[in-house]
Structure formats: C-alpha cells, structure tokens
VOLO-309134 format. One record per residue (C-alpha): x, y negated, z negated; residue in three letters. Coordinates in steps of 0.2 Angstrom, whole numbers, plus 5000, padded with zeros to 4 digits. Each point is the difference from the previous one (the first is absolute). Layout:
XYZALA;...
This chain:
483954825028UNK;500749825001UNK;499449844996UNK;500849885011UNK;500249825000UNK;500449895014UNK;500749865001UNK;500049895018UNK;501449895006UNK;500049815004UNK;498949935008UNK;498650155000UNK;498850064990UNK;499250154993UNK;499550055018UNK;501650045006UNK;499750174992UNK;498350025007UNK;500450155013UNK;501350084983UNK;498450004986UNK;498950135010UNK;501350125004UNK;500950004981UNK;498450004994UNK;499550145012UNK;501250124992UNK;499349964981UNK;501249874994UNK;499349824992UNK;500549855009UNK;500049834997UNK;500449885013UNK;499549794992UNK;500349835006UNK;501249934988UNK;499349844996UNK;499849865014UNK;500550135013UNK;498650095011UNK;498349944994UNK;500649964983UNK;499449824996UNK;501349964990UNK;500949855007UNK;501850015005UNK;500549874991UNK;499650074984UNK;501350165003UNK;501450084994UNK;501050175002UNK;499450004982UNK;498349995002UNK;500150125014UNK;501150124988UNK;498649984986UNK;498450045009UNK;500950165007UNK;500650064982UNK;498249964995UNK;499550105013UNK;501250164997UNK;499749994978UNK;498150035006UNK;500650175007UNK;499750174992UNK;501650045007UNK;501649985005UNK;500149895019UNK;500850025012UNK;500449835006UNK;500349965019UNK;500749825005UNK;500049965018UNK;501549855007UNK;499749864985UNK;499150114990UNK;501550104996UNK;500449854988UNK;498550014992UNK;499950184995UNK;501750004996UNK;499749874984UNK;498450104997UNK;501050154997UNK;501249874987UNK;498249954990UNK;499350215001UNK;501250115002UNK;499150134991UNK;498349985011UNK;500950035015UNK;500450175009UNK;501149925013UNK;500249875013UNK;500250025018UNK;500549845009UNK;499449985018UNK;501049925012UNK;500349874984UNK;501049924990UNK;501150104988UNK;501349874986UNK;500850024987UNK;499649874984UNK;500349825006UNK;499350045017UNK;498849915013UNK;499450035017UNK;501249875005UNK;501750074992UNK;499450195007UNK;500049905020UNK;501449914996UNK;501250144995UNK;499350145009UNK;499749925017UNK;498649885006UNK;498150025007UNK;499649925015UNK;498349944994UNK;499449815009UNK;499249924985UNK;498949855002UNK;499849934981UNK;498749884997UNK;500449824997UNK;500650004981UNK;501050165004UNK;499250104987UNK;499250145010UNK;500550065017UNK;499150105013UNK;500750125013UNK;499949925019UNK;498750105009UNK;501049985016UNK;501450104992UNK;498850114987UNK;500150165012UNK;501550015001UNK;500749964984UNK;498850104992UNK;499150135009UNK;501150045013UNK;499650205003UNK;498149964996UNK;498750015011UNK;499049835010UNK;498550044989UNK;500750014982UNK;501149865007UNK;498349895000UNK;499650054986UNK;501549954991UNK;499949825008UNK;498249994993UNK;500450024984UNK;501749954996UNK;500249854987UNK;501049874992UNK;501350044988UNK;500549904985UNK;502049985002UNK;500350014982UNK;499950205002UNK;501749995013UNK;501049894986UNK;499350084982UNK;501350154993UNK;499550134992UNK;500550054981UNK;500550164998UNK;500950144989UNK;500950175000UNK;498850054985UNK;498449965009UNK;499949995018UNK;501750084999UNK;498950164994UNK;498850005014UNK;500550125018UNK;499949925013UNK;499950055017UNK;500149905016UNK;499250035018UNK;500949935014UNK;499549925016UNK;501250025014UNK;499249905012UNK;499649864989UNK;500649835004UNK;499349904986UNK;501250084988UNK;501150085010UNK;500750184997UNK;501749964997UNK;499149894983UNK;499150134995UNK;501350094999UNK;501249874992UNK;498849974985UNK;499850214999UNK;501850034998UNK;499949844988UNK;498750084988UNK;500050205002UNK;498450085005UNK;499550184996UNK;499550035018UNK;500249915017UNK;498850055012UNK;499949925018UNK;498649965010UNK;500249955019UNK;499149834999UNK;499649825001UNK;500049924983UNK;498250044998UNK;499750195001UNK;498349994990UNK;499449925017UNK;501150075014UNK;500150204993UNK;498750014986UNK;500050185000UNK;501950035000UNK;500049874985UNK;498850084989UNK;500850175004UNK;501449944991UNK;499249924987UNK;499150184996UNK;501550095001UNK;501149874991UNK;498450024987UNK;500250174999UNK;501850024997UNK;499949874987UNK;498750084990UNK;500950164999UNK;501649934993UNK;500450024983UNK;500549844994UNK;501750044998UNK;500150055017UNK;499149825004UNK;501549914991UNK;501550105005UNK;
C-alpha cells in the first residue's frame, strides 16, 4: 500500500480532495490531503506566505513518513511538489502532477502560461494586488465545467483568496535531485483553466514516465472522483512494482 500526499491548487484547500480520501483510503493506501498554510481553514495570514513556506511545511510533512510518498500536486500545486522533490528526493517515490504545473529550473506559473498558451481565468485582485480571487460569475466555467450544480456549490462556498506571490516565485531545481524523482502526469482534456494543449506543452518540455488522460474539467476530484482515484490506485500500483531502475529509465 501507498501513502499518498496531496497537494491542492490555487485558491483551494485541503477539501478539494474530500470525495478522493475515502476511496484511496478505502483500498488500504495512507493519505494526506492538508491546507497549506493560510489556505482552507489554515489561519495563517496570506500575507505572511511564500512558495517557500508552502514547500517547507510539505517536506515537513513527507520526512515525518515511514515511507516513501507518493506526491500528488493539483494545477499550482505542481510547483510545489516539484521543489519538494529538489529538498527530498530520497523520501519520495514519485510525483503525479494533476492538471498542474510542470517547469523546468527557472520556472513560475507565469512563464509555463506564457509559453505554453494562456488560461482564461477572470481574476479580481484585491486593492494592493497581492492576492486574487477567481470571479464567481466566471468560476464554473473556468473551473468546473463537466461538474455537476451541487459540487459546483460547493466549490463556490469554499474557494478562497490566493497570495499572488505563488504565480511569480520559480522554483530551484536540479538533474541530481528532482532530476531523480519519475514523474507522471494526468491530463485533463476538457480543462479550460489549463488548457490541454499546455499540458501538453510543459509534458513534452519535461518527460514524464507516463501520460494518462482523463475526460474532464480541470477538477476531476469533484467532477469524477471515482475515475480519479482509479487512476491514482492503478498509477499506485504500477509504481510500487517498478524496480527502480525501471522507475528512472
């Protein structure tokens, strides 16, 4: 069995994975799904954040482990687990990115949309610009297009603010660290927050071990829970019987 991590995206919380946890856990794996700090009902206040800070609460959270992880970053997490993996490379099993940001050392959120192809997110920032939320008028749509009116609500009552800092910080990263880590990447082909043809543009940027495709908005935790977790098992599976030269051919 797995112990999994995972990591929400902007603007979310820990309960974005809320309909994942039962069905991982369900099948024996370990799982893990926190608010990084000031995000979900995390008190910590925005102001005080940093990718840093974000990245460091997770390694805390993964050296605590018995075992390897398996690290799952969804949209902006993808960022985060990515510099993780730089930090401890030799705690992690894998990474599977989500619908999420996938660069090379240098990269930010901003540089992947830029070169790969833009979101069509409406942002409304607050009045020193230092964190934006995502228009409620244009949420479903943007977001949550292929889920259903209920999980929709849901969303809306619980998305957040999110501290622009994470959009414009680039992550640190080497061939000997991160470099060493598979990863694997899950596409969303119905997503329009980060469109298919840039998740495709930052995989063939930075090779993956696997692609595997889901037919969905760009939150699949909410709009097919069960076709997500199937993958996540499966995806769990395979990795665990890898050798690990297999894992790094």
């Amino acid at each position: 069995m797995a112990t999994f991590i995972l990591i929400h995206g902007a603007w979310q919380g820990g309960w974005c994975w809320e309909r994942i946890v039962p069905l991982l856990e369900a099948q024996g794996h370990r799982v893990l799904a926190p608010d990084l700090p000031g995000m979900g009902e995390d008190p910590t206040p925005l102001a005080e954040i940093t990718l840093d800070r974000w990245v460091q609460f997770v390694c805390g959270l993964v050296s605590k482990q018995k075992e390897k992880v398996i690290l799952v970053g969804h949209s902006r997490g993808g960022l985060i687990i990515s510099q993780v993996a730089e930090y401890l490379p030799d705690h992690i099993h894998s990474l599977i990115y989500l619908a999420a940001i996938l660069v090379p050392n240098g990269g930010t959120l901003i540089s992947a949309i830029q070169q790969h192809g833009g979101a069509p997110l409406e942002l409304t920032f607050s009045a020193d610009g230092n964190t934006s939320t995502v228009t409620p008028a244009t949420v479903g749509d943007a977001l949550y297009n292929t889920t259903s009116e209920v999980w929709l609500a849901r969303a809306l009552s619980l998305l957040g603010a999110e501290p622009m800092i994470s959009f414009q910080t680039p992550v640190m990263l080497s061939d000997n660290n991160f470099g060493r880590v598979p990863r694997i990447y899950i596409e969303c082909l119905q997503d329009k927050a980060i469109p298919i043809a840039t998740q495709r543009g930052m995989v063939s940027e930075m090779q993956c071990l696997r692609v595997v495709s889901l037919e969905t908005d760009h939150s699949p935790f909410y709009s097919a829970p069960e076709e997500l977790a199937t993958q996540l098992i499966d995806l769990a599976g395979l990795l665990l019987r890898l050798t690990p030269d297999q894992l790094n051919a």
